[in-house]
N, C-alpha and C positions, 0 to 999 in steps of 0.2 A: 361839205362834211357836216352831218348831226352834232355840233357841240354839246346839249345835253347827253343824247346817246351816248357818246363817249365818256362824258362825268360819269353817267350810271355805271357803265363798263368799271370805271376808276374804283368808284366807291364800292360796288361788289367786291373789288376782288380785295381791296383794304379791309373791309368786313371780316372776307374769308381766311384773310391773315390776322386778324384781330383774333378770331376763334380760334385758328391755329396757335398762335402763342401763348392763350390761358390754359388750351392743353400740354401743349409744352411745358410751361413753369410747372402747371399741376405734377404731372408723369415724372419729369424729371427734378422735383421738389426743390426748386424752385421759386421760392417764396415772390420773390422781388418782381422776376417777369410774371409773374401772373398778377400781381397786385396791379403792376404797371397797365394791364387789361379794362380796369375799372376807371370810372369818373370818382371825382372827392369824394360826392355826393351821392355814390351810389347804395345800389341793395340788392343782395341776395336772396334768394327761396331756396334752398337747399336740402328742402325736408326738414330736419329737425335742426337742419344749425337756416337760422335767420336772421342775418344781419349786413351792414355795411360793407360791400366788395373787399373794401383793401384788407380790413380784419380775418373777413372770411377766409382769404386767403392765407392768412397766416396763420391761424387755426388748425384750416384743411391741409396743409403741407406739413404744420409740425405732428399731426396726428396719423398722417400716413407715414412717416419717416419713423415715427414711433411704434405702429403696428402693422405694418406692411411693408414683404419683398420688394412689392413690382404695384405700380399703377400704370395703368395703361387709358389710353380716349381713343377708339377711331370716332371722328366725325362723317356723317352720311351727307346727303341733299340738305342745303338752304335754300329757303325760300324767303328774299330781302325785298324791302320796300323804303326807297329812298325819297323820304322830302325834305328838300335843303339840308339841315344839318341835324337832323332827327331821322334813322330809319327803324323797323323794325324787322324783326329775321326770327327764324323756326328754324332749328337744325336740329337734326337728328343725330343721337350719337349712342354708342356702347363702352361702357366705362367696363374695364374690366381688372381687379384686386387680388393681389394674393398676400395671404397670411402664414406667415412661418410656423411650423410642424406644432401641433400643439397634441399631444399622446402621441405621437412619431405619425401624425397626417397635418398637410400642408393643408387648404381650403384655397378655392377658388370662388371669390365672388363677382357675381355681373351685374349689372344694369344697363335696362335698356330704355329710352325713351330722346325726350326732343328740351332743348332750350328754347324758351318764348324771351327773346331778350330785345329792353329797347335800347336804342343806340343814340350819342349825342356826338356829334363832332365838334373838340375844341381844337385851338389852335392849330385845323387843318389834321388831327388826327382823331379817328373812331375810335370811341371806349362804352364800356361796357354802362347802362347807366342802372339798367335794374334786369333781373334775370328771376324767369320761375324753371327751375329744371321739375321738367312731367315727367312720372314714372310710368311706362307701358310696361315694362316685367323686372321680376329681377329674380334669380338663384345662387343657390351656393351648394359648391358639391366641391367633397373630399378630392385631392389631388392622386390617385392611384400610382403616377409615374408620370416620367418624362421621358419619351422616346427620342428626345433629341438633346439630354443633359451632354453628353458625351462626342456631339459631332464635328465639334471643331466651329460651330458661329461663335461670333463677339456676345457678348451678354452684356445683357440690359445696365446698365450704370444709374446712380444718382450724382448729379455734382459735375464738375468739370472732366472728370474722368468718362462721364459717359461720350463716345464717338462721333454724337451731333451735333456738340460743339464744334470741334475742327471742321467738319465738313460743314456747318454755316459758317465758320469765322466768330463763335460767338464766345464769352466769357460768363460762366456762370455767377450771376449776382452774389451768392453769397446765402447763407441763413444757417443761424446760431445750431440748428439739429447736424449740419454738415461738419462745423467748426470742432 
């Protein structure tokens, strides 16, 4: 058996759960698990907000919770590179915002582009140590309607009430916009 080969295997896919859950806190505001995503010592690029992970996060959660419905992340393709307890990774992702009716029109905002994020592993766990999110596009267009307001899916949640918690087993950390 490749023992290397298999770490790499290991560490990817810790990675891709690492990404996974700063989207998660994000979306589901979430303050705590996405802080939990960063190193002490880390740093954001976020466009106009540039600062230390763990603040970031708490910034960007209480400002979505403030002026936005719904946040949403799909993440796309990473591309990782793992040496020892430092790697770095490229993912691509689409962030997508909505904004509550403002002259009786909702707004839909996008972006699209990639995270350049380097990665430190402490005590056996990957965090975030410094991030520049790239912008490749972004738009915003009036909400006209929802063809699917009325069909019977579960709708989107923030907080412990959202349906992703049960279905991981997980409890929402908590943060003061929820309380």
């Amino acid at each position: 058996m490749d023992h290397p080969r298999l770490q790499e295997l290991l560490d990817h896919h810790d990675i891709r759960q690492l990404l996974a859950s700063y989207c998660h806190g994000c979306d589901r505001g979430d303050e705590v698990e996405m802080a939990s995503t960063y190193s002490d010592d880390s740093w954001d690029d976020h466009g106009p907000r540039k600062m230390p992970g763990k603040p970031f996060s708490i910034e960007t959660v209480g400002e979505a919770l403030e002026t936005t419905t719904l946040v949403s992340h799909q993440l796309g393709q990473s591309l990782i590179r793992v040496n020892g307890d430092e790697a770095g990774a490229e993912t691509y992702f689409i962030a997508t915002l909505m904004y509550p009716p403002k002259d009786g029109v909702e707004t839909l905002n996008q972006l699209g582009g990639r995270y350049a994020d380097r990665l430190v592993r402490e005590d056996g766990k990957w965090l975030i140590k410094s991030r520049i999110c790239i912008r490749e596009w972004s738009c915003s267009q009036p909400v006209a309607g929802d063809f699917l307001a009325t069909a019977g899916f579960v709708e989107t949640r923030r907080g412990q009430a959202d349906a992703s918690y049960a279905a991981l087993g997980m409890t929402h950390s908590g943060n003061p916009w929820l309380e």
